[in-house]
C-alpha positions in Angstrom: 71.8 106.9 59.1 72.6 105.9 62.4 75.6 107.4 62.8 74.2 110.7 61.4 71.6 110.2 63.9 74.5 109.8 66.6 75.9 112.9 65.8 72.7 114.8 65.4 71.6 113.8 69.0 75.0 114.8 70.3 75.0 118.3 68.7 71.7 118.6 70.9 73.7 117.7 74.3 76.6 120.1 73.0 74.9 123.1 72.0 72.3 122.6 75.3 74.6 121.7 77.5 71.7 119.2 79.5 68.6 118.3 77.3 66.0 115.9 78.1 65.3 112.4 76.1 61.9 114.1 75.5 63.0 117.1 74.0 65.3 115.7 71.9 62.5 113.1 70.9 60.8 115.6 69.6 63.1 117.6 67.9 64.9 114.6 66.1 61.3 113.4 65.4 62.6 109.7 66.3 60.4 107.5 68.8 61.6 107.4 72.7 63.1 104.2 71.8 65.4 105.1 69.2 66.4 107.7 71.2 66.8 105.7 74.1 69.2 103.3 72.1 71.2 106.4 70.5 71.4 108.1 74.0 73.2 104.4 75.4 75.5 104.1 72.4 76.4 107.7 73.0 77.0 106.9 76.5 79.2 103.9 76.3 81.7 105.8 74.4 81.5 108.5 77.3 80.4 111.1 75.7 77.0 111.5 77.2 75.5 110.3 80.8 71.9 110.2 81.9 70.1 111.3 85.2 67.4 112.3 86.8 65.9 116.1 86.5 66.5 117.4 89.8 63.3 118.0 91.8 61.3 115.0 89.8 59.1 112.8 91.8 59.4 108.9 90.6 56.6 107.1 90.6 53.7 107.0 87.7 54.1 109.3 85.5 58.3 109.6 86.1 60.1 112.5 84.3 62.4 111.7 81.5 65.5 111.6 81.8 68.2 114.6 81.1 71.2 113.9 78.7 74.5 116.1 79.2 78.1 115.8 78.0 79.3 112.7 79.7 82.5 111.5 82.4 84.6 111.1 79.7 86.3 114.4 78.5 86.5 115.0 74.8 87.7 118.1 74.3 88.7 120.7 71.5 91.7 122.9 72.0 90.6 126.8 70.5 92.9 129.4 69.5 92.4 132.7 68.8 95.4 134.1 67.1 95.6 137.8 67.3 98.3 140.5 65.8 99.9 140.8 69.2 98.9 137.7 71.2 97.5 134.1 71.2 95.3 132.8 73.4 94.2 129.0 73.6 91.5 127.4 75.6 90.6 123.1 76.3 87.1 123.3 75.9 84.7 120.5 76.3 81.7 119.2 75.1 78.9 122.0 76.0 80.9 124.6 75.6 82.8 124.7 78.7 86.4 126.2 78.9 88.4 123.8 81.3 91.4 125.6 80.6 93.2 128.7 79.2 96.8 130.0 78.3 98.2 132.8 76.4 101.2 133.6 74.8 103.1 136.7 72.6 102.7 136.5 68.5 106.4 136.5 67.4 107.4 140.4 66.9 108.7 139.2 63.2 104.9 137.3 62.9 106.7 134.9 60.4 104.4 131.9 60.0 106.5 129.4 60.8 107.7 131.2 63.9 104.0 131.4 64.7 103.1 128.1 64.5 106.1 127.1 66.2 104.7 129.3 69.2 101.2 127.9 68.8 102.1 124.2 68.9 104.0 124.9 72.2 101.0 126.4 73.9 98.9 123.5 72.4 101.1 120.6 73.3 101.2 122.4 77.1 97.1 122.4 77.1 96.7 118.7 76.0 99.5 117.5 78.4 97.6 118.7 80.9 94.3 117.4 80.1 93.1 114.0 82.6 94.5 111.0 81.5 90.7 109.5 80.7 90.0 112.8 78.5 90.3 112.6 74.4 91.5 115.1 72.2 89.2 115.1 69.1 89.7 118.7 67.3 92.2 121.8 67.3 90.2 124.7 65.4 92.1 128.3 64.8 90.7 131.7 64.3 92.7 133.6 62.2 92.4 137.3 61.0 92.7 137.0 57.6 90.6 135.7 54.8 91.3 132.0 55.0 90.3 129.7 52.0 86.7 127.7 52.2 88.8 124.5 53.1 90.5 126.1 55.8 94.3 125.4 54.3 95.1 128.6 53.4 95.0 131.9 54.8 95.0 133.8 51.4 95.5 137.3 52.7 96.2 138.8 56.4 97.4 142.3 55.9 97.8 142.9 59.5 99.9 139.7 59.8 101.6 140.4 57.1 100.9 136.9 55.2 99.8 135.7 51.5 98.9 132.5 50.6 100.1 130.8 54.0 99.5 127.1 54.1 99.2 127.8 58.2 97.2 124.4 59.3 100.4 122.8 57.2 102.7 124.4 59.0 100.8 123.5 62.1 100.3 120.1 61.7 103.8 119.4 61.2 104.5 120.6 64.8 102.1 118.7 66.7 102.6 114.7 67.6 99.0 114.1 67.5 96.9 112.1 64.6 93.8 114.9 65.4 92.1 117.4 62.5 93.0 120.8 62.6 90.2 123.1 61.2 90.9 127.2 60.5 88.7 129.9 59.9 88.3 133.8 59.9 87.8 135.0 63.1 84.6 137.0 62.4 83.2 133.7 60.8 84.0 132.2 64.1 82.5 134.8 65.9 79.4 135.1 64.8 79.0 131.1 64.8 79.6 131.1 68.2 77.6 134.2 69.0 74.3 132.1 67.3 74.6 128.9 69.2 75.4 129.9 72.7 75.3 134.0 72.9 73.7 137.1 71.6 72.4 135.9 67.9 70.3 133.2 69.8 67.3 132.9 68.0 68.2 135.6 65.3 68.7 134.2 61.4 70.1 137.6 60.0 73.3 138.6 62.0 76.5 140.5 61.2 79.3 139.7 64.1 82.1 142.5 64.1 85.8 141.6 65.2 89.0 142.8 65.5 91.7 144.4 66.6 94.2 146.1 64.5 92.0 145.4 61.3 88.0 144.6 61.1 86.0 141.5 59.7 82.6 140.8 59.7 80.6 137.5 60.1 77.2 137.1 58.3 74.5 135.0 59.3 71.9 135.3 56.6 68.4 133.2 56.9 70.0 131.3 59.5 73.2 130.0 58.1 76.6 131.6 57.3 77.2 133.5 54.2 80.9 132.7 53.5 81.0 133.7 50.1 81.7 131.4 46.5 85.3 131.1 48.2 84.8 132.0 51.5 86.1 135.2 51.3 82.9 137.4 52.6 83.0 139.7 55.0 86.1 141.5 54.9 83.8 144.7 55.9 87.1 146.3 57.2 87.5 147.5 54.1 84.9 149.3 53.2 86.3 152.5 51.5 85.1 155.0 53.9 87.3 158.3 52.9 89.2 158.5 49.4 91.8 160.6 51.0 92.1 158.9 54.2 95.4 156.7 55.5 96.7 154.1 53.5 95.2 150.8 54.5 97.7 147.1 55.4 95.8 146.4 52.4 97.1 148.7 50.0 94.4 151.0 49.7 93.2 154.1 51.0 90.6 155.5 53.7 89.6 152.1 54.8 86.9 151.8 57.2 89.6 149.9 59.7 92.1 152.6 59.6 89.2 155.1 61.4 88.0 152.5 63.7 90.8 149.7 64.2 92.7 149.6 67.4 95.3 152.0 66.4 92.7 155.0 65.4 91.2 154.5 69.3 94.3 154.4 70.9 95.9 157.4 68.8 92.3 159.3 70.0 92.9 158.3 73.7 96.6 159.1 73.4 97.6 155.3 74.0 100.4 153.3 73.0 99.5 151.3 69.9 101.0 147.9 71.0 99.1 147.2 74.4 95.5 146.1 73.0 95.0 144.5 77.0 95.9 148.3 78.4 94.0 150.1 75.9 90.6 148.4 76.7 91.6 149.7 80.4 91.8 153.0 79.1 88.1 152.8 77.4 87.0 151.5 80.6 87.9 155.1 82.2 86.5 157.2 80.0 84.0 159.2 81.5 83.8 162.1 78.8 85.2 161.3 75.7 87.3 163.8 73.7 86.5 165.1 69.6 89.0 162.5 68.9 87.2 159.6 69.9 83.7 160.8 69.4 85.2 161.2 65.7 85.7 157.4 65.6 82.0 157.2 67.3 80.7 158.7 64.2 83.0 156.1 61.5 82.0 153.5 63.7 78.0 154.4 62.9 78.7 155.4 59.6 80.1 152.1 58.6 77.7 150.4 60.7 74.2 151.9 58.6 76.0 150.7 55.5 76.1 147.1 57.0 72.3 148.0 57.9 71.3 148.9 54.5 73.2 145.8 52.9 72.2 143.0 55.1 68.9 144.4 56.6 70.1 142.6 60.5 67.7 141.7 63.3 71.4 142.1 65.2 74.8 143.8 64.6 77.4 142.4 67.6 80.2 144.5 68.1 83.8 142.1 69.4 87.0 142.8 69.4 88.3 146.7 70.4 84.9 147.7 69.4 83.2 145.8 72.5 85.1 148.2 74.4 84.4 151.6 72.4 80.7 151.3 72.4 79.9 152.1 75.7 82.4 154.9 75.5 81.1 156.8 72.4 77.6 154.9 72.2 75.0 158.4 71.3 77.4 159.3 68.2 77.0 155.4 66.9 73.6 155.6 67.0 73.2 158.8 65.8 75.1 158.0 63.1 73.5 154.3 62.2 70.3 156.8 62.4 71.3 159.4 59.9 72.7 156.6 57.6 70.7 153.9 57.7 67.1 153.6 55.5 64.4 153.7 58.0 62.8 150.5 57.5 66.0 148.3 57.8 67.6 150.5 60.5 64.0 149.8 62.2 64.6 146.5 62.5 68.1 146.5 64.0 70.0 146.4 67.2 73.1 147.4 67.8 74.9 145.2 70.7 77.5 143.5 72.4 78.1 139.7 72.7 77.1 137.8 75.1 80.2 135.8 75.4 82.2 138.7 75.9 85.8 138.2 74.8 85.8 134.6 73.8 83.5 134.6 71.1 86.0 134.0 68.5 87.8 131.2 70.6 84.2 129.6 71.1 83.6 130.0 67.3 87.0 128.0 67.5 85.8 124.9 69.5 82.4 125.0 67.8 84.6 124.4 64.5 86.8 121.7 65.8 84.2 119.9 67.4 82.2 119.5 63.4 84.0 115.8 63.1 83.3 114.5 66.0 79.2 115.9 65.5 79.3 114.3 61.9 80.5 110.6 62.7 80.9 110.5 66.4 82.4 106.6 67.0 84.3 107.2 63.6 86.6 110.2 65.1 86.8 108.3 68.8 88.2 105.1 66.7 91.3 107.2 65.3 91.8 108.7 68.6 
């Protein structure tokens, strides 16, 4: 009980980033001195530190104290691993990103040559983390449907990979006793989008990712819908057209090939490969052409069947379709309007997250950080 305690007052000081001893006396439902014992067993492993609210008075009556992620760095490195690039961040506890770095996805986008290139960038990251600081997570957002254990990534068509045992392969490349944790990206997404972004205080939320191909993240009465395998959301592939292109995935017309990266850059007239320089281009679209108002319309279309299905309080749009939105955002709505039943199309927003592009890297941390918020002194003993 006490360590579940320990890891429920810590989840508190991550997620809040500085919350007083009151608050979380409350919210745990614990007396102040219980808390007051978990808080100083939390902070003589580092992990938290106390101080005074600025502005209190002392005196009668003194404020409590705050509680916020302590001197002691324990940190998570993220990844985001993405058709064209991967991008890594050391993240500590409250969410912060202390550092970044990037890299190219192989051309062939074997696995093993991926993983290869991953563990470089990761070894790099933690090398350069302060001596006193303690690596306690790696998580990975892949795009692919990736099994409930995280082990392996079943399917990702734009990758070109089936049944890839990818935290395996990682694991064997990285000279470090730490957990690695994996998950869809959209799944990540829309975790990180609830705790610290745009889904804040919303239970019913579908998160929207991608690139090349599109995933979905659902929220559902406040917790994730994964599916019996953890295989929900693959809303890319909705079968939108009959007759249109031939989806990664073997099928036909699905709704990624009219709104995926490479449908708004043919639109725009943009080289397929450059997903940095084709968010650019959105950027300076003042009018857009039939072309891309055409993708407006797919984008709405698909989006009042996710309205009708899942009845949202929000939809967040990531990946290339952050960047389309803005560009094409009347024909959306329009078309979410002419789709979508009027009581659950009522009830929704359409939007952008709040954490701009890192919401799948946050969704990262947020999963590498689960062992050390279950059974905090347990996971700082084996590091």
């Amino acid at each position: 009980m006490r360590r579940h305690n320990l890891g429920t007052l810590l989840g508190h000081v991550h997620h809040n980033g500085e919350i007083s001893r009151a608050a979380l006396t409350s919210r745990m439902r614990l007396n102040r001195s219980t808390i007051a014992a978990l808080v100083a067993e939390l902070e003589s492993l580092g992990l938290v530190e106390q101080r005074t609210p600025s502005g209190a008075r002392s005196g009668a009556g003194r404020p409590s104290l705050d509680v916020r992620p302590g001197r002691i760095e324990a940190f998570v490195l993220a990844t985001e691993l993405r058709v064209d690039e991967i991008t890594v961040a050391r993240v500590g506890l409250g969410g912060q990103v202390l550092a970044r770095a990037s890299g190219s996805t192989p051309v062939s986008r074997d696995p093993e040559q991926v993983a290869d290139a991953l563990a470089v960038i990761l070894t790099k990251l933690a090398a350069e983390a302060p001596a006193r600081s303690r690596l306690v997570g790696v998580g990975v957002g892949i795009p692919g449907v990736v099994s409930d254990d995280g082990g392996l990534v079943r399917f990702g068509p734009n990758l070109g990979w089936t049944d890839v045992p990818f935290v395996r392969q990682l694991a064997d490349r990285l000279d470090a006793d730490v957990e690695i944790r994996a998950g869809n990206d959209a799944d990540l997404g829309v975790m990180s989008e609830h705790i610290r972004g745009a889904a804040i205080g919303h239970d019913n939320v579908v998160f929207l990712s991608g690139d090349v191909g599109v995933g979905g993240g659902v929220i559902a009465g406040g917790r994730a819908m994964p599916g019996v395998g953890g295989y929900a959301g693959e809303l890319g592939h909705m079968r939108m057209n009959p007759r249109g292109p031939v989806c990664r995935c073997g099928n036909r017309g699905c709704w990624e090939t009219e709104i995926g990266a490479h449908a708004v850059a043919s639109a725009v007239r943009f080289p397929h490969g450059d997903l940095a320089g084709l968010a650019a281009r959105l950027a300076s679209v003042r009018r857009p052409n039939d072309r891309l108002r055409t993708v407006g319309r797919s984008l709405g279309a698909g989006l009042a069947n996710i309205v009708n299905i899942f009845n949202p309080e929000v939809v967040i749009l990531g990946g290339v379709l952050r960047d389309v939105f803005p560009v094409v955002r009347d024909d959306v709505l329009s078309a979410v309007v002419k789709g979508a039943l009027a009581a659950p199309g009522e009830q929704a927003t359409i939007t952008l997250p709040d954490l701009g592009a890192d919401s799948v890297l946050l969704g990262a941390a947020e999963l590498a950080f689960e062992p050390l918020l279950e059974d905090p002194s347990a996971v700082l003993e084996r590091r």
